[in-house]
C-alpha positions as CSV (number, residue, x, y, z in Angstrom):
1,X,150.9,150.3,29.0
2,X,149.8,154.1,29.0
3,X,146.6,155.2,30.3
4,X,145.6,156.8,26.9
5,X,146.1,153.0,25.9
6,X,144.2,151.5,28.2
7,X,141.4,153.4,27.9
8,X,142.0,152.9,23.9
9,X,141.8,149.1,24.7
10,X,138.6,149.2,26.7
11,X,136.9,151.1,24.5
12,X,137.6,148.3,21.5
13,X,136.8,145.8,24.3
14,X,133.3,147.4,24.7
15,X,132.7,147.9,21.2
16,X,133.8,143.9,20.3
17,X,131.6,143.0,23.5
18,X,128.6,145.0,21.5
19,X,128.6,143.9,18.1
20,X,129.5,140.4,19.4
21,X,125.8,140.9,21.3
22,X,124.2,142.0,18.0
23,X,125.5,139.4,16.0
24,X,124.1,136.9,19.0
25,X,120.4,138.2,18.9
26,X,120.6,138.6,14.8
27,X,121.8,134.7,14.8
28,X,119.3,133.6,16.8
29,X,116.3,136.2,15.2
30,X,117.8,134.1,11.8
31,X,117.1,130.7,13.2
32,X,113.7,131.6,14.6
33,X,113.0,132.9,10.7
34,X,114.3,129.4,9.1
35,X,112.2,127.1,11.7
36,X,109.2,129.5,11.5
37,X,109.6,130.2,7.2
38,X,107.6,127.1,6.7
39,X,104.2,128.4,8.6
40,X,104.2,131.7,6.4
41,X,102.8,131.2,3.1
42,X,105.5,132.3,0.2
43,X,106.5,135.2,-0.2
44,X,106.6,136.5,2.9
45,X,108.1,133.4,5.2
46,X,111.3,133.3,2.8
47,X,111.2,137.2,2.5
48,X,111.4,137.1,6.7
49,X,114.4,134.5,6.3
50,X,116.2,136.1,3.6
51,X,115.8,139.4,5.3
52,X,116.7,137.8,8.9
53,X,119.8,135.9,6.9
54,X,121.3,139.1,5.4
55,X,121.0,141.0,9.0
56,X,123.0,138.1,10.4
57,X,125.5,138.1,7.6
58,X,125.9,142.2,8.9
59,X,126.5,141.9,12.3
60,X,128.8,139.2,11.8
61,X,130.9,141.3,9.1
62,X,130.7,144.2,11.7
63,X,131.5,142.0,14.5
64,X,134.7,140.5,12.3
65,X,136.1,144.6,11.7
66,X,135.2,145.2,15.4
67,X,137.0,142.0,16.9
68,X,139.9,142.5,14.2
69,X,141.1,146.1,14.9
70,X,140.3,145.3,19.1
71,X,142.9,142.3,18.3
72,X,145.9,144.7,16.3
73,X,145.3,147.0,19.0
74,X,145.7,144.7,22.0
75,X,148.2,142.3,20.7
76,X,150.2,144.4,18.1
77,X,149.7,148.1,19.1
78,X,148.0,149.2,16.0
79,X,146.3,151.9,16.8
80,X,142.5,152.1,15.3
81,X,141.2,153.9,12.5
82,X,140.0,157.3,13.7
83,X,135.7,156.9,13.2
C-alpha cells in the first residue's frame, strides 16, 4: 500500500469510527424517547419520539454511506467520492 493510501484509509477509518459514534448516542437518545413518550402528555412525548426516531434513522443512513465507501476503499480499492 502507498502512503497517499494509507492516509486515504485512515481517514475513512475515522470518519466510519464517527458516524458509527453518532449513530450510538442517536440510538440510545431514541430509546430514552420511547421509554420516557408515555410520561409526556400527547403531543409532545410522540413528537420527542418521532423526532428522536427520524435522527436515529439519519445517522444510521450516514453511518451505512460512511462504512460502505470505508469498505470499497479498504477491500476493493475504490477510491472515495471527492466531498
Amino acid at each position: 500500500m502507498t502512503p497517499g493510501r494509507d492516509a486515504l484509509e485512515n481517514l475513512w477509518r475515522e470518519r466510519t469510527f464517527a458516524a458509527q459514534q453518532r449513530h450510538k448516542i442517536a440510538r440510545a437518545v431514541c430509546a430514552k424517547a420511547l421509554e420516557e413518550q408515555h410520561d409526556v402528555p400527547l403531543p409532545d412525548g410522540s413528537l420527542a419520539y418521532r423526532l428522536a426516531l427520524r435522527d436515529e434513522t439519519n445517522a444510521l443512513a450516514e453511518y451505512r454511506r460512511v462504512l460502505g465507501i470505508f469498505m470499497d476503499l479498504a477491500l476493493k480499492g475504490k477510491t472515495p467520492p471527492e466531498e
